[in-house]
N, C-alpha and C positions, 0 to 999 in steps of 0.2 A: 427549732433550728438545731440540727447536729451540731455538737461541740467541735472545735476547728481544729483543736491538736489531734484528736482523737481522727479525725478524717484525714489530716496530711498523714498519719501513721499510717491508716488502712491503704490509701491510695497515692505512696510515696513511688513508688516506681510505675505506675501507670502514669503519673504526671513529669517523671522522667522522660519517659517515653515520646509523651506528647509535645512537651514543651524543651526537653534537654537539659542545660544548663539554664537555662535563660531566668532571670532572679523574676521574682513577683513583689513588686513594691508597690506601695502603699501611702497615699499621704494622712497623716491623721492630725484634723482640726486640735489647737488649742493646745498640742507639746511638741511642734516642733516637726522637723521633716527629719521623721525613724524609718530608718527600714527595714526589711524581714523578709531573707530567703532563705529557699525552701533547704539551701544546702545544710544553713545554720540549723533550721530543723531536726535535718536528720545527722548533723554532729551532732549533736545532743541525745536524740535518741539512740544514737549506737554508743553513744560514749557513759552511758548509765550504768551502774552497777551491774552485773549479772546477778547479784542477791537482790534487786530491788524488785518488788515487783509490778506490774503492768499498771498499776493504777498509781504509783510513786513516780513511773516513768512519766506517766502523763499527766500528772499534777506538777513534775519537776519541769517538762519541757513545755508547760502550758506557762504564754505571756500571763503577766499582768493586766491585771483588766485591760482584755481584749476590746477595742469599740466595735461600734454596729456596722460600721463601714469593712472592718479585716471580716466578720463577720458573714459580710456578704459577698464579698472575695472568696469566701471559702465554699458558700454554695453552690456561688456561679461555677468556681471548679470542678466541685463535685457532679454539677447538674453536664459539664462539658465533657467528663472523663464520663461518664454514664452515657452519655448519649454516645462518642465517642466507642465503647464497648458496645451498646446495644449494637449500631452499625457493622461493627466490624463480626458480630454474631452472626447479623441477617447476609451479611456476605459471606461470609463461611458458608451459613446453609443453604447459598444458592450456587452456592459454588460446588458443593457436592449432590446436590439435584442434578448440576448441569452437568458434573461429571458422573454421574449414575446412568443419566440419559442417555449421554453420547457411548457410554460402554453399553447400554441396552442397545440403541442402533446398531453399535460395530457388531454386537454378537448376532444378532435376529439379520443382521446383512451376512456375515459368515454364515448362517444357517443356510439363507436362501440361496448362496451360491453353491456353496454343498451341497444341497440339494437339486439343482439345476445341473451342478456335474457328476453328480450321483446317477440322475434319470438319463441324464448322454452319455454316458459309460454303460451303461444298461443297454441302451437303442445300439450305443458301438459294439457292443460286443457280442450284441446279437446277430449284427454284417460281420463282422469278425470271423466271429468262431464260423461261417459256410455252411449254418443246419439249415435245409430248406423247413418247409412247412412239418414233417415227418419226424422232423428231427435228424433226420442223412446228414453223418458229417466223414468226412474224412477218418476217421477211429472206429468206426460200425459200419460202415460201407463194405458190400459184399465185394470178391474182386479176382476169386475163381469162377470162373466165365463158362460160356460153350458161345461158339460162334459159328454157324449155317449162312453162304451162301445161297440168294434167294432168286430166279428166274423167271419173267415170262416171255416164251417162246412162242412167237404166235402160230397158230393152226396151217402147217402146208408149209414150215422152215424144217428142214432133214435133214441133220448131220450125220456120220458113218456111224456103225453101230458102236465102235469103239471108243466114241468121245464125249467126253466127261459131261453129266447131266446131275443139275443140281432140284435142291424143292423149288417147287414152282411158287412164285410171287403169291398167288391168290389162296394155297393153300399156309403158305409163313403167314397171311395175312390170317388170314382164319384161326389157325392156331396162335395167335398173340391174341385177341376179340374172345377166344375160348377161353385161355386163362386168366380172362381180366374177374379181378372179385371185387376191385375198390375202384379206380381210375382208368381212362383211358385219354392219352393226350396227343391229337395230330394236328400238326401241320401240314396242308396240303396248298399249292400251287391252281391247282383243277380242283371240283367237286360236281361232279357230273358222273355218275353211277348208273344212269336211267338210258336206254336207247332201245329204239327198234332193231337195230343189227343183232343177224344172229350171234354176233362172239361178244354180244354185250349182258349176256344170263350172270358172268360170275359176277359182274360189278354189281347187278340188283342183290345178289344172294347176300352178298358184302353191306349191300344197303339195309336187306334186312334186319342181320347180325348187331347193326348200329343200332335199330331201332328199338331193336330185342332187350339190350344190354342197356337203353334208357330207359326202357321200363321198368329195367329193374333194381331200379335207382343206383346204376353205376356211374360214377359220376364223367361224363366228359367232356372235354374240352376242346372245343375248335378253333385254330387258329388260321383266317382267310383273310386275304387281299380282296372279296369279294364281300358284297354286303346279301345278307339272308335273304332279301329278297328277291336278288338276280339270279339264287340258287335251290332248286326244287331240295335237294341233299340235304340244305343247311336248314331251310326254311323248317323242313317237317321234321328234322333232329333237334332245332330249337325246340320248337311246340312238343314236343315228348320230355321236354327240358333239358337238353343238350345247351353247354354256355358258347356262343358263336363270340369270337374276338375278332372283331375287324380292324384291321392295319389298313388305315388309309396311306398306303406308299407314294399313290402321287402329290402327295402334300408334304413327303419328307425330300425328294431327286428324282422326281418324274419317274423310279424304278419301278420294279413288281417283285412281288415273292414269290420266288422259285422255290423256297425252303421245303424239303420232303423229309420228315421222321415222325415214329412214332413213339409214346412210352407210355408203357405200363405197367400197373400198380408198382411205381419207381423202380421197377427191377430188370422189366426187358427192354429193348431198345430196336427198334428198323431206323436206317437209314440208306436212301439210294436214289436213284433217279425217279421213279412212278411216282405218282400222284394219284388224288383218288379221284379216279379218270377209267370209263371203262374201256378207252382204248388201250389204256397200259393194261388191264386184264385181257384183253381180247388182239388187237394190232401191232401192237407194238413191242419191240425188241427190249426189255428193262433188266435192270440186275440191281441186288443191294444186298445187305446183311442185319439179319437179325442176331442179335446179342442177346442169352439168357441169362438171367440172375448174375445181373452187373449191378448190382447198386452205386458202385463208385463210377463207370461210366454217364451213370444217369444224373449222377451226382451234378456233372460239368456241363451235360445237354441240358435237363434241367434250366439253367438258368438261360440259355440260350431260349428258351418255349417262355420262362419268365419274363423277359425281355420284352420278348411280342408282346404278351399279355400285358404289362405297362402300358403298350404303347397305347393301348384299344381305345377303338375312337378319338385321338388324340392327333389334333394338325403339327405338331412339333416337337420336337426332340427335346429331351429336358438339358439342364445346362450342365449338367454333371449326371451320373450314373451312383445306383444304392453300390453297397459294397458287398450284396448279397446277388450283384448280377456280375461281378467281378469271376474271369477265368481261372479254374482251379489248376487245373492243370496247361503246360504251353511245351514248344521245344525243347526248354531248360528245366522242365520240373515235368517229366512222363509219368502221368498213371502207369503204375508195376503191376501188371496180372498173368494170371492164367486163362489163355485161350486155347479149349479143345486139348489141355494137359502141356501146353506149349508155353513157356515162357514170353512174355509180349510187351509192349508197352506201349501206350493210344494216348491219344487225348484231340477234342473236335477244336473243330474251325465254322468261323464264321464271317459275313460278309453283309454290308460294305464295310468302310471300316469306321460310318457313321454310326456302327451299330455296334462295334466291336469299345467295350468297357475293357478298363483297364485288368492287365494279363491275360486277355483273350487275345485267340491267333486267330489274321485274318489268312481266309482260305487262297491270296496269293504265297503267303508265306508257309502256308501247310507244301505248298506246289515245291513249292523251292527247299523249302526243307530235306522231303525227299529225295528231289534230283537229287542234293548235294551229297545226301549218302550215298548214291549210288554205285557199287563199283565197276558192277559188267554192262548191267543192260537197264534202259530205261522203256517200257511199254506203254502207250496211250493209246485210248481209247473214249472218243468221243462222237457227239453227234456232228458239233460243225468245230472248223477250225478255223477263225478268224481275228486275227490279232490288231483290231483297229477299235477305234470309239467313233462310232455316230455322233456327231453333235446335233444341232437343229439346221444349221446350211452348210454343214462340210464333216468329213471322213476324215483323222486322223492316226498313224501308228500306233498304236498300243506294243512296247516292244518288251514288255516284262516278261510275257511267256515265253514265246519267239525268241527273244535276245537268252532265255536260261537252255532254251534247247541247243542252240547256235555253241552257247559256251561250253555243253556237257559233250557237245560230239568235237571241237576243232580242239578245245585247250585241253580236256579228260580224256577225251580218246572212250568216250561213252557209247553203245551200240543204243540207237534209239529207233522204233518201232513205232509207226504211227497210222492208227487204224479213224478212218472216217467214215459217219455216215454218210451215202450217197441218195439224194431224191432230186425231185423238182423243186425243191426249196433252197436246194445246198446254192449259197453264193457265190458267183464266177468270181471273184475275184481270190476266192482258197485254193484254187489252181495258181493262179500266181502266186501267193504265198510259200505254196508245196514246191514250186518251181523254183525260187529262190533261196529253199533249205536246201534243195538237191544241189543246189550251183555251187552252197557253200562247200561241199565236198569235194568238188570237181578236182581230184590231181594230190588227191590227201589221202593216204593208202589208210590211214589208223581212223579216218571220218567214218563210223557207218551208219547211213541212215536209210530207211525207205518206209514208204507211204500206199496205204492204200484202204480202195473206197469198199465200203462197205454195203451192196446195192440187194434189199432183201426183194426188190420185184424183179430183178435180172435184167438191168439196163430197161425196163419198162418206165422209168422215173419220169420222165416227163410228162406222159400222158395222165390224164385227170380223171379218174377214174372213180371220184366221188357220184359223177351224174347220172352215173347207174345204181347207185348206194348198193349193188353187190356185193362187190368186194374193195374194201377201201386200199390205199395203199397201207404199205405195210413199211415201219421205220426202224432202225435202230438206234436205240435212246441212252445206249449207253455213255455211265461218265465215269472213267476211272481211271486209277493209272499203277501200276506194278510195276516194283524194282526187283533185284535181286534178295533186298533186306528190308522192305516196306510196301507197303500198299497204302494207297491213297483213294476214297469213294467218297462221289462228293453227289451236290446239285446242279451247279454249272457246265454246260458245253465252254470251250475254251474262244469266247471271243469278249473282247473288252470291256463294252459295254453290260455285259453278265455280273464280272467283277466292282467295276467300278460303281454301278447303280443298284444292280436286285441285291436281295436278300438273299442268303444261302448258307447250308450248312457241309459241314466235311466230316470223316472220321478218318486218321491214319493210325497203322498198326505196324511198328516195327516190330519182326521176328527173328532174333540171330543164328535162330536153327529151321532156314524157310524149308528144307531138303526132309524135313518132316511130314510125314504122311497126311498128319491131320493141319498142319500149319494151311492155316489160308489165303498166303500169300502163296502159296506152291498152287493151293486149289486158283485162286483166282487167274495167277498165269496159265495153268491151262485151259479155263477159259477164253484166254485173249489168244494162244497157239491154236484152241482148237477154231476160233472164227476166222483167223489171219491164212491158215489153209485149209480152207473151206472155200467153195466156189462162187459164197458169195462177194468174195472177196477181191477187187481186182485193182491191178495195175494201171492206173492211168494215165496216157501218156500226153502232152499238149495238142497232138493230131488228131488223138482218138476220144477228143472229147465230144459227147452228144451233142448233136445239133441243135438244139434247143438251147444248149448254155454258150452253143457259139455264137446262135441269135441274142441271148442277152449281157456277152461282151460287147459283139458289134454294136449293139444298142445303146449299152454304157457307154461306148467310146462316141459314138454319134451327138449322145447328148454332150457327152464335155465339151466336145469339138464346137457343141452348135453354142453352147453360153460360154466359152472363149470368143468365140465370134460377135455376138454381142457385146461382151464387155469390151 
């Protein structure tokens, strides 16, 4: 048994600790009731000599015969201040496990999240930084340009020998297919290349060309509203392995894709009206531009042809857009280039504007853009003019285009020009439209407006002259519009339903020095002066409208007349 002074020495302030002040008494049998605390102890042991040493201390402060009872007082202590320490050890050392632990959690969860915003910092700055697949960004983007004017004039249209003729569609087309060494990427509307009509040879040759350039593993890519198998075109460019993109549009607004461009190995660019359709190589009246060695154009269309390509096979619109299909360029931030040695500045549009991601311009607001520059003269030139939306049981105003012409001729004092295709398709009710700009001028000396149809069969429009497969009619499909300080070429004819449902794309080109030789807004106006007097061009007046579009006013108004009367 440990000696008892010798233990209250070792563990005098542990039992401090434990107990305080509080005395430890004792009864002992047979002399009496003595008591003995611990304070008396440790006077005594602090109050001993400093010369004395450790074993005098504790021979001097050791009771007189101690009994067996204080004896076991002091174990019991000893055994309580011991267990007492062990405890307060085994807590300690779970106490710093548990705090080693939870700073191992906190760190290895700091990790993980740094990491996680590590890898989405990466993904972001990859939509960020605008590098398509090629690496094209905005910094290495080419953006000294050339820009051609492209035509097709169909066989048996004469203008005077003095008026301005540009390359012809089928050969721009050729020569973009000729310099293709890596890519070739179109959006086309039509895919019908194949006919028995004699002026249907260039579109096979074209067909060719395609099939040439997938054999030779150039890569291309088609982007259709049709599916491969409604198209002999797509079908046997698939099978040479051409990638066919199908936009199913009626699953997104009952629309269609009108969209027409092409791009190649990311440098040149067509946009215009044609499709690849052998009537726009052979019948029909078309116009566009090809752009060379633009990389920074193709940079912005680009992600327009990306978009598509998203979409494919795809019944729904996703709920947000990457930020890698986001508009590079818009109104307030113009791609700067040189066009033809010409100072310029473009940037595309696109349509509806369920398709349009953020800082893309939709091609109503390319429209208006323009007007609103305008200071002399505003020109248009379209197939149909029609400022309404078709619903499913009724015709509504469309007055967005309409209501910006109305405001650039009464409040600007704008001289505007307005050139239409005329056929057997044109809608009776664009005469009254044209009727109702005119009126807006009536008694307005600074109003200047006039209208006229644009008829490539010479008033033969009516007759149907498919049933001979001879000679088909013959249309002009153009879609453009010219100002004094911009040009606008797009996909859409100007009726509502165009904008608000299809698909479509645009390019504009502001030029400050249009009086430029090589500037192609000076070329392109004289394309629209040289059609505008030319004979196919004419005045039409509400009297002297064909008979056949008199037959189907009279008719339009009989039926309203007749389901007024019903209801």
């Amino acid at each position: 048994m440990p000696d008892l002074h010798l233990l209250l020495m070792m563990y005098h302030e542990s039992a401090l600790i434990v107990f305080g002040r509080q005395e430890i008494r004792e009864n002992f049998s047979g002399e009496g009731c003595k008591s003995f605390t611990l304070m008396e102890v440790r006077h005594d042991w602090l109050s001993s000599s400093p010369h004395e040493g450790f074993e005098q201390m504790r021979l001097k402060s050791r009771p007189r015969e101690p009994s067996p009872s204080l004896t076991r007082v002091g174990a019991n202590f000893y055994s309580t201040v011991k267990q007492q320490d062990y405890s307060a050890s085994v807590w300690l050392r779970r106490k710093d496990k548990l705090e080693h632990s939870q700073q191992r959690c906190i760190v290895i969860f700091a990790l993980v999240c740094c990491f996680a915003i590590l890898v989405a910092l990466i993904f972001s700055a990859v939509d960020i930084m605008g590098e398509d697949e090629d690496g094209l960004s905005e910094k290495n983007c080419q953006n000294n340009c050339r820009v051609a004017l492209v035509e097709n004039i169909p066989e048996g249209i004469n203008y005077s020998d003095s008026a301005p003729s540009h390359l012809s569609l089928f050969q721009g087309w050729m020569n973009l297919l000729n310099m293709a060494e890596k890519s070739v990427d179109i959006v086309s509307s039509q895919w019908d290349l194949n006919h028995s009509h004699p002026s249907a040879c260039q579109g096979q040759r074209l067909f060719e060309k395609l099939l040439e350039l997938a054999s030779r593993n150039i890569e291309i890519k088609l982007v259709s509203d049709i599916l491969p198998v409604e198209s002999k075109v797509l079908n046997d460019l698939k099978t040479k392995g051409a990638e066919v993109l199908y936009m199913n549009m009626s699953a997104y607004n009952e629309g269609r894709l009108q969209s027409s461009f092409w791009i190649v190995d990311k440098q040149h660019v067509y946009i215009g009206s044609a499709s690849l359709d052998w009537r726009s190589l052979g019948q029909m009246k078309e116009l566009g531009v090809i752009v060379y060695n633009c990389s920074c154009l193709v940079l912005d269309l680009q992600r327009i042809f990306a978009l598509y390509s998203s979409l494919k096979y795809k019944n729904k619109i996703p709920p947000s857009w990457s930020k890698r299909l986001y508009g590079v360029y818009d109104t307030q931030n113009k791609l700067t280039l040189q066009l033809n040695e010409t100072k310029s500045e473009a940037f595309v549009s696109n349509s509806p504007k369920l398709f349009c991601p953020k800082d893309r311009v939709l091609d109503i607001e390319a429209i208006y853009n323009v007007i609103d520059d305008a200071k002399q003269f505003v020109y248009i030139a379209v197939m149909d003019y029609l400022p309404i939306v078709i619903d499913t049981n009724a015709k509504r105003y469309w007055p967005y285009l309409d209501g910006k012409i109305r405001e650039a001729l009464v409040l600007r004092s704008i001289k505007v020009r307005l050139l239409i295709s005329f056929s057997r398709d044109t809608d009776p009710l664009t005469f009254n439209f044209v009727s109702s700009l005119k009126a807006i001028c009536t008694e307005v000396p600074s109003c200047s407006l006039k209208v006229k149809f644009f008829d490539l069969e010479e008033e033969n429009a009516c007759f149907l002259k498919e049933q001979k497969n001879a000679s088909l009619p013959k249309l002009n499909r153009n879609k453009y519009m010219v100002t004094d300080g911009a040009a606008y070429i797009g996909n859409f004819d100007w009726v509502g339903n165009a904008f608000t449902q299809n698909a479509g794309a645009g390019l504009v080109i502001n030029q400050a020095d249009a009086g430029n030789s090589t500037s192609i807004i000076k070329q392109l106006k004289a394309v629209f002066e040289r059609d505008w007097y030319s004979h196919y061009a004419k005045s039409l007046q509400p009297t002297k409208i064909p008979n056949c579009f008199n037959h189907k006013l009279n008719k339009a108004t009989s039926n309203k007349t007749a389901m007024s009367n019903v209801n």
